[in-house]
Every structure is written in C-alpha cells, then in structure tokens.
N, C-alpha and C positions, 0 to 999 in steps of 0.2 A: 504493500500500500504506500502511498505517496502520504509525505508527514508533512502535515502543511508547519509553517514560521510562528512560533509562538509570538500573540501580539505582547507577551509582558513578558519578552524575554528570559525567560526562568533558564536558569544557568545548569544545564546539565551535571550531575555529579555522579561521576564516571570511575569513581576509585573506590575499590571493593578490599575488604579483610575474605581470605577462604582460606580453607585447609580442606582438604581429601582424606581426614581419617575424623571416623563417628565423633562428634563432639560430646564430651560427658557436661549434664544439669541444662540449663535454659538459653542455652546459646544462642533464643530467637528475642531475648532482651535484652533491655538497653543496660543493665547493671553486667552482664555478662562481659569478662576479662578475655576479649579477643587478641590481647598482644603478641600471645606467641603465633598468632596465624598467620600466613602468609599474605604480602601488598597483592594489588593487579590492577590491572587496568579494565573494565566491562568493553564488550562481552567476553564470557568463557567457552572457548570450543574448539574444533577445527578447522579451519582454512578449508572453503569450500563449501560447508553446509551452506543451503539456500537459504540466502537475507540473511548471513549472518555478518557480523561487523566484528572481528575476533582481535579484541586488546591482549589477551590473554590463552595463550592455548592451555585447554584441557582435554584432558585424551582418558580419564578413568570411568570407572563407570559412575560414581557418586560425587557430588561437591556438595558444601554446604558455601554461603556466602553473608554477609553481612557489609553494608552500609550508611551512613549517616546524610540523610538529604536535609538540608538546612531550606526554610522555606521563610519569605521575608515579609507575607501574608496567608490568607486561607484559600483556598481553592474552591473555584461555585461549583466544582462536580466532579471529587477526586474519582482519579481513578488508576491503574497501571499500566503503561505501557510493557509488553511482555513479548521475548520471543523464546520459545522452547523446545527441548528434545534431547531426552522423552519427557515421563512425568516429572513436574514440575510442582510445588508447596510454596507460599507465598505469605510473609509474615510482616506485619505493620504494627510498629511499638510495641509486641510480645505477643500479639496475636494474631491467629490464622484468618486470613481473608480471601484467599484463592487460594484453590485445590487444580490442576489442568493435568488432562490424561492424553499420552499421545503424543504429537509434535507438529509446531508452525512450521512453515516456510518463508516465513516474514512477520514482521512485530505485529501486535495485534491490541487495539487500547480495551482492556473492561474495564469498566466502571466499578466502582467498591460497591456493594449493598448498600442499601439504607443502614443497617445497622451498625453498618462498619466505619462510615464518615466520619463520627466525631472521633475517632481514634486520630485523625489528620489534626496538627494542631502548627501553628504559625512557632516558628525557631526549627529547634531538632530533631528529624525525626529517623526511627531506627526504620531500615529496612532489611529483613532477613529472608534468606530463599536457599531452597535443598533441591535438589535434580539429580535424579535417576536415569542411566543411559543404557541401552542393553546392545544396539546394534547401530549400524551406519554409522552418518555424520552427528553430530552432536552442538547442543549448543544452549545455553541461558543468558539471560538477560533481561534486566526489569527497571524500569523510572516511575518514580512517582511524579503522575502527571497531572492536569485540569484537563478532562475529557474532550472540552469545549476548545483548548489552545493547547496544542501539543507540542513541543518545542521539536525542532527540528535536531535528529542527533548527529553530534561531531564523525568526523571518521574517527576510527579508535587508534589512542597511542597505542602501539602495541609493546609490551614488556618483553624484552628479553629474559629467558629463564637462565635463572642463579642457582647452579649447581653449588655445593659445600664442597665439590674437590679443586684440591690442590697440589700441586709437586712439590715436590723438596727444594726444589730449585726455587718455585713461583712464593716458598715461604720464607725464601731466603733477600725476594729484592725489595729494594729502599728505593727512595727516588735519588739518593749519591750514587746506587751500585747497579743504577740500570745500565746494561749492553753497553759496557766501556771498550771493547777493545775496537782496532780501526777493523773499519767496516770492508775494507779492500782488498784482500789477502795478497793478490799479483802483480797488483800496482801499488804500492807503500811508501810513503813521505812519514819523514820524520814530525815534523810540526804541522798539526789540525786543533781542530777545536772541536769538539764532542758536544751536542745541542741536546741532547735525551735529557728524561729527566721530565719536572713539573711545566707544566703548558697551561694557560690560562684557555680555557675553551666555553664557547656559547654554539646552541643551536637557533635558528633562526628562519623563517619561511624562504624557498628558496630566489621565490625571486626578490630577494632583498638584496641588492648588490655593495651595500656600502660599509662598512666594519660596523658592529654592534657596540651601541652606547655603553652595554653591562655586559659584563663577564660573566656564567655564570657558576663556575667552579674554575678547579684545574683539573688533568687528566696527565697519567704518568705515560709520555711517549719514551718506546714508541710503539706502545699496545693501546689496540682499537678502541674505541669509542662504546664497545659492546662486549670486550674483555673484562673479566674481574680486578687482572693486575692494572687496566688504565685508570681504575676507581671509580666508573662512571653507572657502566653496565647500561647505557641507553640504544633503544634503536634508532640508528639514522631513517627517519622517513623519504618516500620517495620525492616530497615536494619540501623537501629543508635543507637547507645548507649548514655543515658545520665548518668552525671557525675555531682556527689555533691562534694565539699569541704567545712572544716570548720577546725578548731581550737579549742581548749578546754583545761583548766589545771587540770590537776591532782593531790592529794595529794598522799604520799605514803598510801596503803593500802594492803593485803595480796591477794585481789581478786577486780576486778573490770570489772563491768558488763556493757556492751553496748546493749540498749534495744529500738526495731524497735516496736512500735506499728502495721505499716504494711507498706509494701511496694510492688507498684504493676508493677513488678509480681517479676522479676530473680533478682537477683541482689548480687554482689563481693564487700565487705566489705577490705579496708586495713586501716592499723594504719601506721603512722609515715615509710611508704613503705613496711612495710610485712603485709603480707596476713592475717586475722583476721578471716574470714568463709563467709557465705553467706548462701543465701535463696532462695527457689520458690518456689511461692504461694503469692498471692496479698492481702488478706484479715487476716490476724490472725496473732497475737505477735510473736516473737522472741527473742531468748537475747544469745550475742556471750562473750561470755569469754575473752577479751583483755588483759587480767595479763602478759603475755609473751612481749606483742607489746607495751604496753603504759609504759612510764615514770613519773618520777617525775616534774611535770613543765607545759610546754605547749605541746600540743601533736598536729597532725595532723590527721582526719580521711577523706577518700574517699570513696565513694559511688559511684558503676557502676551500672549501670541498664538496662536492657532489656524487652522490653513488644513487643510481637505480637498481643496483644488484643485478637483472634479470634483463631478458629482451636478448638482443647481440650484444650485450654485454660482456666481458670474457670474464666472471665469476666464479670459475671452478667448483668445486664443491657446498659455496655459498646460500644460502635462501632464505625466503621472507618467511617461509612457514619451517622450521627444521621439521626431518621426520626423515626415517627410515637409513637412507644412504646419504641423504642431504641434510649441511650442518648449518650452525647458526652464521648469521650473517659477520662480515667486518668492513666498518667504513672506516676511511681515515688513512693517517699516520702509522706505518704498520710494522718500519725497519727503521732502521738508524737517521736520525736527523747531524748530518756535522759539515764543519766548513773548512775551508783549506785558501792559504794564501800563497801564489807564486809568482813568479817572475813573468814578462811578457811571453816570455817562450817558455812552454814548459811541455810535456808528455800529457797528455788527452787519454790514450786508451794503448792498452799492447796485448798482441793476439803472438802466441806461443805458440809453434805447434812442433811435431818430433818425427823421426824417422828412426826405429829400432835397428834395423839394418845396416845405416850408416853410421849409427851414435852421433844424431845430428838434432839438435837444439835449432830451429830456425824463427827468430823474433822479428815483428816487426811495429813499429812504433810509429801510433798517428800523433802529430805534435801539433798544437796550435804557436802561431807567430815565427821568426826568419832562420829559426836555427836551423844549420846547414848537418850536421853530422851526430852521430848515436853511438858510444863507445861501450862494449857489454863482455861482462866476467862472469865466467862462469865458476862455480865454486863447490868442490864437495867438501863441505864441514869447512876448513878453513885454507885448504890446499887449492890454487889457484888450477885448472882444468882447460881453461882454454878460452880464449878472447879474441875479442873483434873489433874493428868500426868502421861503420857504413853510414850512408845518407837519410836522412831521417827520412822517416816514411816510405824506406827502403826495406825489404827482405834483408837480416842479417843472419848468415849460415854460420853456427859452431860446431866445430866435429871435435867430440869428446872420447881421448882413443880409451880403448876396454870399458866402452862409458858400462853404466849396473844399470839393467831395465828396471822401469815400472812395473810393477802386477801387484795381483792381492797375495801374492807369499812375499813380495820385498818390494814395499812400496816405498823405492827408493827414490829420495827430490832431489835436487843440485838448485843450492843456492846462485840467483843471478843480481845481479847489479850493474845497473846504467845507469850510463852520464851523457846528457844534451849538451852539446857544444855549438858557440857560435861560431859565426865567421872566423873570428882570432880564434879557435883553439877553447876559449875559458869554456868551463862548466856553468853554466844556466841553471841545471834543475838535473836531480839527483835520487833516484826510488831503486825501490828492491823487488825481487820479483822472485819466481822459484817455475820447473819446469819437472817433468817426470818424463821419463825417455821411454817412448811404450809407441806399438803400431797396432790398429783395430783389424780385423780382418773377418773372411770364412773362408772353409776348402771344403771340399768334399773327402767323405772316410773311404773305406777300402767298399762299404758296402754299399757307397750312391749318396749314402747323408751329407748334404751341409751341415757343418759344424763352425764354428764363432772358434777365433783366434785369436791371442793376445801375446803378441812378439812371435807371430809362427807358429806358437803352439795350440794344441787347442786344449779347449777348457768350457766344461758346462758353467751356462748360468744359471745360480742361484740365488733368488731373494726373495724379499720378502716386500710386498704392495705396500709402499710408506706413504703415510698422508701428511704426515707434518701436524697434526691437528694437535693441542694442547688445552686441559679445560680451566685453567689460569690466565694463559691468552690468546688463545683460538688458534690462530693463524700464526702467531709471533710466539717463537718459545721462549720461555722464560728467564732464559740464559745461554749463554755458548757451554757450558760445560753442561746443560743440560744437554744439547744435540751430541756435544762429543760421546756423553754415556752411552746414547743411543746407538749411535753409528758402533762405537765399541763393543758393546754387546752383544750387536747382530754378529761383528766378526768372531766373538765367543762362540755367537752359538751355530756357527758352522756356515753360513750366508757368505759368499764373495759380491754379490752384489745388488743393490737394491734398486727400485723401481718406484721414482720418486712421481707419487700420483696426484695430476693435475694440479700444483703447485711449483711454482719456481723459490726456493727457500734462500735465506740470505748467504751470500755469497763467501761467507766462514764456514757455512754447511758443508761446500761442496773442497773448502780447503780441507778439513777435519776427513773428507774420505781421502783427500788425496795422500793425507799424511798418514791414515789407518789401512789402507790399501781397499778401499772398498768400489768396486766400479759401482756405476749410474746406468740406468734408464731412465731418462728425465723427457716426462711427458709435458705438451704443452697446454696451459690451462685454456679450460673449454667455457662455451659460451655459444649462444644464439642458437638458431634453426637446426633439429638434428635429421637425420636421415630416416628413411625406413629400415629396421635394424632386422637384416637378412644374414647376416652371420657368414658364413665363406662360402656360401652358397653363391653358382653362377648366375648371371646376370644384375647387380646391386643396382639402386641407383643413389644419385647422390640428392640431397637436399636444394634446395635453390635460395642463394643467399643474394641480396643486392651488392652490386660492385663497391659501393660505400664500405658496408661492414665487412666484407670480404678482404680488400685493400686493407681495412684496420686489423682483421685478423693476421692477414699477412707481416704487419709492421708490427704486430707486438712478437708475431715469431723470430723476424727478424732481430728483433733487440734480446729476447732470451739468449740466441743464439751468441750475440752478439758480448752478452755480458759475461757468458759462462765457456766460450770456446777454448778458452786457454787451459781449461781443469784438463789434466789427464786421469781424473776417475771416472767421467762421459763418456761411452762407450758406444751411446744410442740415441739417437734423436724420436720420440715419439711423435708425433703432429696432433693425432685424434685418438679420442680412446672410445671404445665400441662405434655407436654410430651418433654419439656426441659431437651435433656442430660438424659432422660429415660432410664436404662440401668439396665440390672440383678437387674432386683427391689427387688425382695420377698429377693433377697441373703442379698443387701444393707439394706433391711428394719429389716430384723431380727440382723444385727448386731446391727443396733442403740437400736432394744429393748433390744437384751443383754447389749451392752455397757451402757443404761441408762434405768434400769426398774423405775426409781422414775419421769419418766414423760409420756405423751402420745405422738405418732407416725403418724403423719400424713403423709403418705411412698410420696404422689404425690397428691399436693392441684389441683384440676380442672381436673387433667391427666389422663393419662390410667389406669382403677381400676386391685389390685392384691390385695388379701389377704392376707395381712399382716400389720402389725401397728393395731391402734387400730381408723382409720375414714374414712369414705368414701366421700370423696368433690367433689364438682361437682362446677363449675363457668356458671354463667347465665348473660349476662348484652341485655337488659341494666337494668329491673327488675329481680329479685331474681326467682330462682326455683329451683326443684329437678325431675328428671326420678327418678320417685318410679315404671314405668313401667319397668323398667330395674331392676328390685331387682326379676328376676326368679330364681323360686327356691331358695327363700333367700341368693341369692350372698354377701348382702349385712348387714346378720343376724352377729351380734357380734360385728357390727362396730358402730361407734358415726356418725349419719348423720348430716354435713355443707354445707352452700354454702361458700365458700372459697373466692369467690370474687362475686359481683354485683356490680350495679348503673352506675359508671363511668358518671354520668351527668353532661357533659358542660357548662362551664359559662363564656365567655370572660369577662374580665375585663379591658376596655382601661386604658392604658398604666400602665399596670403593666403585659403584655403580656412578652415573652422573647425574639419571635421574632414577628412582629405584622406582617409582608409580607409575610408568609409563611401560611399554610394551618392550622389553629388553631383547633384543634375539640374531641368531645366528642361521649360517645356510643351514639348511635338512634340519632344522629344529634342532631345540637345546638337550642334551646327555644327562642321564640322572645322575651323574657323579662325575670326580675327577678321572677317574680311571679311567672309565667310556670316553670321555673328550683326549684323552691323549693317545687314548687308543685309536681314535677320527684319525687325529694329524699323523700317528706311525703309520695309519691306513694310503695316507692321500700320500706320504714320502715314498712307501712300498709298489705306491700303481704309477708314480712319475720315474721311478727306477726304472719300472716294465715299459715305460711309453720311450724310454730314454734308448733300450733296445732296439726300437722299433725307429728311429731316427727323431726323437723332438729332443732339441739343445738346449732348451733352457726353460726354468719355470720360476713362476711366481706364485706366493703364496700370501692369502690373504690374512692377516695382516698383522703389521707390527703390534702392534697397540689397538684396544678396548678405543673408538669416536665416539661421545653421545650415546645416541640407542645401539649402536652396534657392538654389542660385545663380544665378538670372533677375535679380537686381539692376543699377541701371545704373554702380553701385558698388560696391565689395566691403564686404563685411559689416565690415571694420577702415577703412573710406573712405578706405584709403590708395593706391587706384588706383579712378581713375574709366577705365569701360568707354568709353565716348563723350565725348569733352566736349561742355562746354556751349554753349560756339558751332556745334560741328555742329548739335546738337542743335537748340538754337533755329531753325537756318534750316529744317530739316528740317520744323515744326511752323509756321513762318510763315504754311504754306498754310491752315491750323485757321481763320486768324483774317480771310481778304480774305474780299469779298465776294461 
C-alpha cells in the first residue's frame, strides 16, 4: 500500500531493544530491564521478503522486541502500522492489543479497539512485539501511528551485525600500534610518514559535496567503517558519503607523495581545501602527487568516499545483505594511509622478473623526472652477487653465477639495491628491493598429463581457498604478524600453495609468502553481470557487459597485475572464478597471457570452460572430482587439469562461532563429531590422491578458516582453535607429493 505524508509530521522511531532467547517475567512492560538486549534498527528480517524495509536482519525462528515511541500529543485514532511473518503479538504499555496469524506482504495500519485507546497517552510510550517464523522469508515491524495520518516511513538504517569474536592479534591493536610497518615491500625508502591510526570521520547524504561542519567521531584506519577494530561498526548507505579527516606535518621537500594502499571503492582526495585527485576501484594502491597542495608545517587532508557495493561494481565477496557465501560489506579506508617525500626525480614503480635457467634477475625501473641512468646490486645476505647500470626505464639484466632458486622447499631472496643517477653521475633517490630467482612453467608426464613446473621440475599444487576474511576487521587483518601466522601455518600443515580468493591482500601479504616459500593463485576480484554457469560443458556462453564497465574491469586487472608482478610467490593469474562476472573470456584471457607470459592463466577456476590460458578447473564439493567425460574431442588437450576448489567440510566450534543463532553450515551437511569431520577431509585428501593418478595437478581445498556463517574452515574464523593440526595434516597430504 502507498503510505501517504503524515500532515503532523510524527517522527518515526525506528530503534528497537530484541534478543532471540525467551525473555524470563514481563518483558512487555515498561518497568522491564531491557539492557542486556541487543540495539537495531526496525524492521527485522530478511533481504527480500515482500514490502519489507530490513534495518536489521533476523534469520531465527523467534524474536521478541521492544521500543519507546515518544509522542508530543494524542492521536484522534491510534492505531499500528504492522508488517509480519509469521504470527505476530503486539503489546502497548504492558498490554496485549493485537494478536495476527499468518503473514503480510506489505505494512498494513489496524486500528486499536475501543478498549485499547486510552492505553495511548501523550510522552512515552512502551511498544512491545514477539514473532514466530517457521518457513520462507521472514519479517516484523510495527509504529504507532494516527490511523487518519500515517507518516511516511524512512528507508531503514541498516545495522551491521557485531559479532563478540576476536583475534589475538585484533586484541592486541591500539591506535599507536596500528599496521606500522612500510607498506611496500619491493620498493622501500628509508624516510615516510605512516598516517594510520585515529581519523576524524562523519557520514553525510551523498550528494553533499562540501566537507561537513561536525565530525562525528573518529575511526581507527585503516579498518573499515563497518569493522569492529575501526570503532565504528556503521553501514555505509548507498546514497551517503563518508568522510575522513586528519592532520599531518610536512617538511619542505621538492615532491611529496600521498599513498592509498586501497580504498573501497570512489573516492575525492583534498589537501589543506584544494582538490588533490582521486580514485575508483577498491582493491589496488595508488599514490596522488600533493607538491602543489601541501605546505610547510601542518597540513590538513580529507577523504570522501563512495561505495555502492553491488551493480558492476568489482566487490568481491562483499554485500548488502550477508548470508550464506557472501560477507559483510566494507566501505572506506581499508590499507595503509602514509606519505613519502623525494627529490624531482625519483623511482615510481619496479617490475622484477627472473629466468631460472640463466640465474638472471632482470629489473626494470619507471622513474618520474630527467634522470638518465639506474645503478643495481644484487646481494645475498651481505656478499655482493653481481651488479649493473642501465638507463632508467630500461631492462637491466643480472646474471647471478650458481644463483639458489626460489621454490617452497628454499624460498631463497637476494637482496637488491638501486640508485637513480642524474646526468652528473650523483644519486637522486635510493630504495631497496629483493627478487626470488624461480621460472613458472608445464610439461607433459610420461603418460600425456600436463603437469605445473617450478624451475623445471614438477610439482603438485596444493592449497588451501584463502579468503583473507577476519571478524575484527573484515577485509583488513588485524596485523602483519597476524597474516605471517597464517601463511606459516598452512606451510606447517603440508600446503605449498595457496589460492588467494577474490581479494587482492596488502602487499606485505604477498612478501611474507615470498619469504615463507608459499606460491599464489591470486584470483581477480569479481563484480557485475555473471554468466550462465555451465561448468566445462561444451558450448558456454558469456554474459554481456557494457564496454564502460568492461574497460573498468579490465583497468583494475590491469593494476592488480601491475602492483603484485614482481612477487615470485604468483604462480597464476586467475581473471574469473566460476561464472562470476564471466564476460569476453578468450578476449580477457589472452590479454593476461600477453600482459604476463612469465606465469600461468587460469582464465575461470570452476566456470564456464574456453580455450584459452593454460588450465582447465573444475570445482567439486563436497569430495574432489573431475568430468574427464566432458574432455570430447580433447577440449581439454593442452591444458593443466585442477580441481580449483573441494571439501568445504563443516565443523562448529562453540563459541568461537561468529554468529551462533543463525544457520551455521558446511558442504554435504555438518558430522556429528570430531572424528566424522576429519574423517571428511582424510576422505577428500584420499580421492584427490586417486584423481592425481589419473592426470589432475593441483587442488584446492576449501578452506583456510571458519567466514561468518561458513564454518568449513580448518580454523575458526577468531584462529583461536585450529580444527586439525598441522602435523596431522601434513602427513595426511604427504601422499600429494611421492611419486
């Protein structure tokens, strides 16, 4: 029904006390001690029930609720606005005044009985309401209203859910001790300034383009807006902007760089009130030139932000409604905020790459401003290795004799260090760098298989599907020695390499594998229009996306690429995962083999199969398999056969759940004990052995860690109980690797 504009403005009150466990004594009066219950925002339900306006998701079967409507006269004809599903009880200052069986599809006003009116009284009044849900969608909601002028109701804020867990790590940070180390692992300068830490932040309607008069807290970057650790826990709405301020001094210096490890998504940058640049794109570094805007002193910077989550958006695992495989949203500030001062000429960017064969380190350096030449050492531990110099922005070849390859049994780095020279010879600008001498490849076995190579040899892969997800700060973990535990661990428990899923992680991540020897499969994060998901079945087709968001998809690929090609733990470039945002595959896939021939192409892990790249995956859960019936007419001749994901086997762990009321669950359904669950995953290691016989080279298992409602993790989502250890584990997977 269409709610017409209340003529007396009556101020909707839209903030609820509930709990979901049986209230003990009078819970529907106003002397009743609600405090320990939980906030929300009305209504409670699911995303998607018809006519519902969902502040709050509720997904159990029972809720009780209570709120306080302040009213500033009487009402000529109270009554309730109500929308419900299923049965529904309705309580006014301690008594019951609707009973409703059943469910709306939209709000619906009754009127109170005669009898029931004078309970309505001018000041405060209690409103209390219990609902019963047995199937479908679900949903309540209720205002006390004047029958005759119904107010119109707001959209609803909707509350992000505040789980109790947290990591060891997430109990450990301060706003002194947030994410101090330089954020750049390849490219390194001695003197930066580190900006994390307390941020003054306001939300604001979005089209308000001009800085906000009031602040209205701070927030600890550089965790999201809707993380526990950033203090805030708010959702960024689709039509609002958020807004950072800070403060920072500057020494004089010839150039000085402001640098965004990432922020998701849009976002307008100003210095000290002028305009400075801006971004879009949530996932991948940046760095804006402020030499014009900043001063000598103290300076001021502002940060505006915009996230729609959803659409062509590239959001990864993101959403407005969490549930199932999909997690809570993050807007904002999300990696490191810090600034750097140098010279006119200084080093922009350096892309690494290696030839095992030759023991050849080949660097090459984008510089901005006149410097003519690039002088580089190579170093193991402190023994000088072998040196060069070349033109800047030139290929520079070092050949390192008896160089030690890279792999995951000796992930061995050679320190580097270059110096920018100008015309005269001096040194301009000076960084450190590091390189792993390793070559990606396949060949085929003696029996026809493709098989994955690393320095020649070959070698299954083994990992495990990493989401990066943390329930302290979502998206951002809570510390670098928290990822480094991570990364460590997997190599404990018998994994060479992981399968980093639809997230690009901050760029210390990907140093901590290269120094633990751990390869990558780093997929690119997904967004927009998917395909119809036909699996490797012949003929697929692809989705149709406008050349606009196409073009942007392509440019954020570009920049992932861009930012992480120098890691020698990257083994594999992912583009698409299943038929997520499937789109002009063969076109997409052959650019990444051009753009990057020194790794392998996996065009679409589990998805619709095309010819192109160099693997063909396929996803099986909740045990491992491959359609080797589907390889007609060798569709599938020239490619490296995986299964890309398996297992996903469930394991509650009380209380270290994230949310315990909600629908917790794993593939093939949850084991009634510890035993039956490990016995799943020795099952799934046992039939990936068999498939490994049979030519598939590498597999993935689902997953690192316990996400939200997912709890298939080998750890729980707070990693303060590991499911398996890691010695089991390893010996378990030992068999992956004989011959």
């Amino acid at each position: 029904m269409a709610l017409p504009v209340s003529l007396l403005a009556q101020k909707v009150a839209d903030q609820w006390r509930y709990t979901l466990e049986p209230p003990q004594g009078a819970w529907q009066t106003a002397a009743y001690d609600d405090a320990a219950w939980k906030k929300g925002n009305g209504g409670f339900g699911t995303v998607g029930t018809p006519g519902a306006r969902v502040g709050t998701v509720w997904r159990t079967k029972t809720i009780w609720l209570r709120k306080r409507v302040p009213l500033a006269g009487a009402l000529k004809r109270p009554a309730l606005l109500v929308h419900h599903d299923e049965d529904a009880e309705f309580f006014l200052n301690g008594q019951r005044v609707l009973a409703l069986k059943g469910y709306l599809t939209d709000y619906k006003v009754v009127p109170l009985a005669e009898e029931h009116r004078t309970l309505v009284k001018p000041g405060e009044n209690l409103l209390a309401v219990s609902c019963r849900q047995e199937s479908g969608g679900q949903f309540i909601d209720a205002h006390l209203v004047d029958a005759d002028q119904v107010p119109a109701l707001p959209a609803p804020e909707r509350e992000i859910f505040r789980s109790d867990l947290i990591t060891p790590w997430g109990e450990r940070v301060t706003d002194e001790n947030v994410w101090q180390s330089y954020p750049r692992p390849q490219l390194r300068r001695k003197q930066w300034q580190n900006l994390n830490g307390l941020w003054e932040y306001a939300v604001t309607p979005v089209a308000q383009r001009e800085p906000p008069r009031q602040w209205q807290g701070r927030i600890r970057v550089p965790f999201c807006l809707e993380s526990r650790l950033g203090g805030v826990q708010k959702a960024l709405q689709k039509d609002q902007a958020l807004w950072y301020r800070r403060t920072f001094t500057a020494a004089a210096a010839e150039r000085t760089l402001l640098n965004f490890e990432a922020v998701d998504y849009r976002c307008r940058v100003m210095v000290n009130g002028k305009e400075a640049g801006g971004h879009r794109g949530g996932n991948t570094p940046f760095t804006l030139d402020i030499t014009d805007t900043v001063r000598v002193g103290e300076n001021e910077v502002l940060v505006r932000v915009e996230d729609e989550q959803e659409g062509f958006q590239l959001h990864g695992k993101q959403t407005l409604n969490p549930r199932g495989i999909w997690y809570t949203q993050v807007s904002g500030i999300w990696q490191t905020v810090w600034l750097e001062q140098v010279n006119a000429s200084y080093v922009r960017h350096l892309v690494i790459h290696t030839d095992a064969a030759a023991g050849a380190i080949k660097v090459t350096a984008a510089v901005e401003g006149d410097a003519r030449a690039i002088a580089v050492r190579v170093k193991d531990g402190e023994r000088l290795v072998a040196n060069s110099v070349g033109r800047a922005g030139q290929e520079v070849v070092l050949t390192v004799a008896d160089a030690k390859l890279w792999s995951p049994r000796s992930p061995h780095l050679y320190a580097l260090e270059l110096d920018l020279l100008d015309g005269d010879g001096r040194v301009v600008d000076s960084v450190a760098s590091y390189a792993g001498i390793r070559t990606v490849g396949k060949v085929k076995d003696a029996q026809g298989h493709l098989r994955f190579t690393l320095n020649g040899e070959v070698l299954f892969h083994w990992g495990p599907l990493d989401q990066g997800w943390w329930p302290d700060g979502l998206l951002t973990p809570p510390s670098e020695e928290a990822m480094a535990f991570e990364i460590d661990w997997l190599k404990r428990a018998g994994f060479n390499m992981i399968r980093k899923h639809i997230k690009v992680e901050p760029r210390l991540y990907y140093y901590h594998c290269d120094r633990l020897g751990m390869m990558v499969w780093q997929d690119h994060v997904s967004g927009g229009k998917g395909a119809s998901w036909t699996f490797l079945k012949p003929d697929p087709k692809d989705a149709e996306w406008p050349a606009e968001h196409h073009d942007h998809f392509m440019l954020e690929l570009a920049r992932m690429i861009n930012a992480l090609e120098s890691h020698p733990s990257i083994v594999c470039w992912v583009p698409f995962n299943e038929a997520w945002g499937q789109h002009r595959t063969v076109d997409v896939g052959k650019w990444v083999v051009q753009r990057d021939p020194t790794r392998l192409v996996n065009i679409a892990s589990g998805g619709n199969f095309w010819p192109v790249g160099d693997i063909v995956d396929a996803h099986r859960y909740p045990h491992p398999g491959f359609p080797f019936d589907q390889d007609l007419g060798g569709r599938f001749n020239g490619f490296v056969k995986v299964v890309g994901e398996f297992g996903g086997h469930g394991y509650p762990v009380k209380g270290h759940l994230w949310d315990a009321e909600r629908e917790n669950w794993g593939y093939g359904g949850l084991p009634k004990n510890e035993a039956e669950y490990k016995e799943r995953v020795a099952t799934s290691i046992r039939m990936l052995n068999e498939l490994r016989a049979q030519g598939i080279a590498g597999g993935v298992y689902t997953q690192t860690t316990d996400v939200e409602g997912e709890i298939n993790g080998l750890m729980t989502y707070d990693r303060k109980r590991i499911k398996i250890p890691a010695e089991q584990l390893a010996e378990l997977t030992r068999v992956l690797f004989e011959k």
